[in-house]
PAVEXBA-876354 format. One record per residue: chain; residue number from 0; residue in three letters; x, y, z of N, C-alpha, C in turn. Coordinates in steps of 0.2 Angstrom, whole numbers, always signed. Example, Ala and Ser with C-alpha at 12.3 -4.5 7.8 and 13.67 -1.06 7.14 Angstrom:
REM residues 2
+--------+-----+--------+--------+---------+-------+---------+----------+-------+--------+---------+-------+
! chaine ! num ! residu ! n.east ! n.north !  n.up ! ca.east ! ca.north ! ca.up ! c.east ! c.north !  c.up !
+--------+-----+--------+--------+---------+-------+---------+----------+-------+--------+---------+-------+
!      A !   0 !    ALA !    +66 !     -28 !   +39 !     +62 !      -22 !   +39 !    +66 !     -16 !   +39 !
!      A !   1 !    SER !    +64 !     -11 !   +35 !     +68 !       -5 !   +36 !    +64 !      +0 !   +39 !
+--------+-----+--------+--------+---------+-------+---------+----------+-------+--------+---------+-------+
REM end
This chain:
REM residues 49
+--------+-----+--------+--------+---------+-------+---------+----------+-------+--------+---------+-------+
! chaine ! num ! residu ! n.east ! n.north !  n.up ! ca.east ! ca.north ! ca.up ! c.east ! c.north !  c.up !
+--------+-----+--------+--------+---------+-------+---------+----------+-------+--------+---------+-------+
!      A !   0 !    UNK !    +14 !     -20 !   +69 !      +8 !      -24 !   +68 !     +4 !     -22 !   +61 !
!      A !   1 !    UNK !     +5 !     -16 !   +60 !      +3 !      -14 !   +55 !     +4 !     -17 !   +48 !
!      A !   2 !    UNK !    +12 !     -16 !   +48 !     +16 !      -20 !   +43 !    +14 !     -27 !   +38 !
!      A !   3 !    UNK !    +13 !     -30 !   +45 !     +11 !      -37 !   +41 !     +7 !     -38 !   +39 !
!      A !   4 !    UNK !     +0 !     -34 !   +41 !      -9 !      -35 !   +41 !     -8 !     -32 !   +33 !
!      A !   5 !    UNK !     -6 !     -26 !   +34 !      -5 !      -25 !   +25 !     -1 !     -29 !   +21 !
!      A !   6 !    UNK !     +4 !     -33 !   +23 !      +6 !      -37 !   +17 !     +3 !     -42 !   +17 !
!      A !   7 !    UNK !     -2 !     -44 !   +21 !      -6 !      -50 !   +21 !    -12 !     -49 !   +19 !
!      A !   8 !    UNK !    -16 !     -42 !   +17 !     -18 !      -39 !   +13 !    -19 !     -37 !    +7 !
!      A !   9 !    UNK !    -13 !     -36 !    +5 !     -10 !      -35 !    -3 !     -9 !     -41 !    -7 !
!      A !  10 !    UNK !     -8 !     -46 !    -1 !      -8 !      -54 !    -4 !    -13 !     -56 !    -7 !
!      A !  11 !    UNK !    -15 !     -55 !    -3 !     -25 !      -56 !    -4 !    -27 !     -55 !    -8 !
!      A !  12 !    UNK !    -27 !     -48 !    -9 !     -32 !      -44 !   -15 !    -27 !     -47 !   -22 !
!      A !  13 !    UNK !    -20 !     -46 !   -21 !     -18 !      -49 !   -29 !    -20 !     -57 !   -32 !
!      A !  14 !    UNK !    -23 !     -61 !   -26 !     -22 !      -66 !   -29 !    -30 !     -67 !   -31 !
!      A !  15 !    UNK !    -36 !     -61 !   -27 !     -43 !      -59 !   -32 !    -42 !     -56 !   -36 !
!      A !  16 !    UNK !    -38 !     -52 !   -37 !     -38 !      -46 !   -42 !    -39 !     -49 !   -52 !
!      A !  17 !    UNK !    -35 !     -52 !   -50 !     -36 !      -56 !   -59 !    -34 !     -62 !   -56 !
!      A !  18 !    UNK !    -39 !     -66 !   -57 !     -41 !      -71 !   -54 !    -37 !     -78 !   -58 !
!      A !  19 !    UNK !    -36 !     -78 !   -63 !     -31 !      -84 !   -68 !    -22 !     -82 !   -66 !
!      A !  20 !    UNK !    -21 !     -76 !   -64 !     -14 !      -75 !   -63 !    -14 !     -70 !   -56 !
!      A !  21 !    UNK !     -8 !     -71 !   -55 !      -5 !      -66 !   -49 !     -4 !     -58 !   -49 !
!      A !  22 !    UNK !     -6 !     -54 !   -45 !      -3 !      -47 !   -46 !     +2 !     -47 !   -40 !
!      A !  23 !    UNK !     +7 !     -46 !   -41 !     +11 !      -48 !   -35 !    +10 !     -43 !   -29 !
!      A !  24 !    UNK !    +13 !     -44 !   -25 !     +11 !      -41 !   -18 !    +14 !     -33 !   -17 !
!      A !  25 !    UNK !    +18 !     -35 !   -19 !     +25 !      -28 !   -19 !    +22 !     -22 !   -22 !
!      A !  26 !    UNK !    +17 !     -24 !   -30 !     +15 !      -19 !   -32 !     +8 !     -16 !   -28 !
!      A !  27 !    UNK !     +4 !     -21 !   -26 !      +0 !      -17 !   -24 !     +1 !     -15 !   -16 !
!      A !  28 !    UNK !     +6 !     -16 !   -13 !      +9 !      -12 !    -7 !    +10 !      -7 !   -10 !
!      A !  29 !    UNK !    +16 !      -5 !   -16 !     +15 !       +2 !   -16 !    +11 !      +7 !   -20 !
!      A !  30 !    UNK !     +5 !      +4 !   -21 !      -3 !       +9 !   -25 !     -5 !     +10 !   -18 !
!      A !  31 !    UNK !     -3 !      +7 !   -11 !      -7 !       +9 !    -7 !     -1 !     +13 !    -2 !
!      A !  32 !    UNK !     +3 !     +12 !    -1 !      +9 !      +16 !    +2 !    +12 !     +20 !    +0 !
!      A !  33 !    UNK !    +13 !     +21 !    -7 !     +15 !      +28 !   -11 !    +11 !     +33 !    -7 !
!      A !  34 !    UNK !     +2 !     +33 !   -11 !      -1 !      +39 !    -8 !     +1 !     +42 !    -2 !
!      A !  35 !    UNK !     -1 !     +34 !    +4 !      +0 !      +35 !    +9 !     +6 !     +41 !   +14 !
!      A !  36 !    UNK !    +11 !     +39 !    +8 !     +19 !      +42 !   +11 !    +19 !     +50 !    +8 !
!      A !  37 !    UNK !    +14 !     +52 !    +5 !     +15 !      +58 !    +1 !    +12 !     +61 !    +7 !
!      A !  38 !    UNK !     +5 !     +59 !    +8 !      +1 !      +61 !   +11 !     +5 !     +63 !   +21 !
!      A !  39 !    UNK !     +8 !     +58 !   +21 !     +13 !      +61 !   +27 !    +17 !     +65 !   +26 !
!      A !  40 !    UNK !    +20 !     +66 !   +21 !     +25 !      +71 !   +20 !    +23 !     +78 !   +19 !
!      A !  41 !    UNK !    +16 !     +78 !   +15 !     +13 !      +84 !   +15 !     +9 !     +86 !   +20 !
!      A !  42 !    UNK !     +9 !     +81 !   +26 !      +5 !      +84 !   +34 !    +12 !     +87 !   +38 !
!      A !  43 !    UNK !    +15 !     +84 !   +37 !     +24 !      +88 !   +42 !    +24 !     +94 !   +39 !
!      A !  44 !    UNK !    +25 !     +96 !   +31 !     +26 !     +101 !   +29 !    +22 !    +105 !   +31 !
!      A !  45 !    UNK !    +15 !    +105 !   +31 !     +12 !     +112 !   +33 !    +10 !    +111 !   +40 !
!      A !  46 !    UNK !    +13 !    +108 !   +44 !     +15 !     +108 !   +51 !    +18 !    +113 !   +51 !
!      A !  47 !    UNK !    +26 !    +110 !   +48 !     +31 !     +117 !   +50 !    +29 !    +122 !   +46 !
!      A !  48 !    UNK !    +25 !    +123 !   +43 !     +22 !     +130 !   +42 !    +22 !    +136 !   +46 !
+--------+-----+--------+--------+---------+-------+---------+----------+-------+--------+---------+-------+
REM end
């Protein structure tokens, strides 16, 4: 359920973000999901610490 609400999310803000043109969806899914997936990667790791 997650999934969708964020790409209906990204949709959104691209079509405020620069309001004469599109900023597609894909990019700002991943300005917000990159972080996101680092940020998970770096909590396992110092888990299995």
């Amino acid at each position: 359920m997650l999934a969708p609400c964020l790409l209906l999310a990204a949709d959104i803000a691209g079509r405020l973000i620069a309001r004469p043109v599109e900023v597609q969806a894909g990019i700002l899914v991943a300005f917000i999901g990159g972080p996101f997936f680092i940020a998970l990667v770096r909590r396992r790791r110092l888990a299995e610490l």
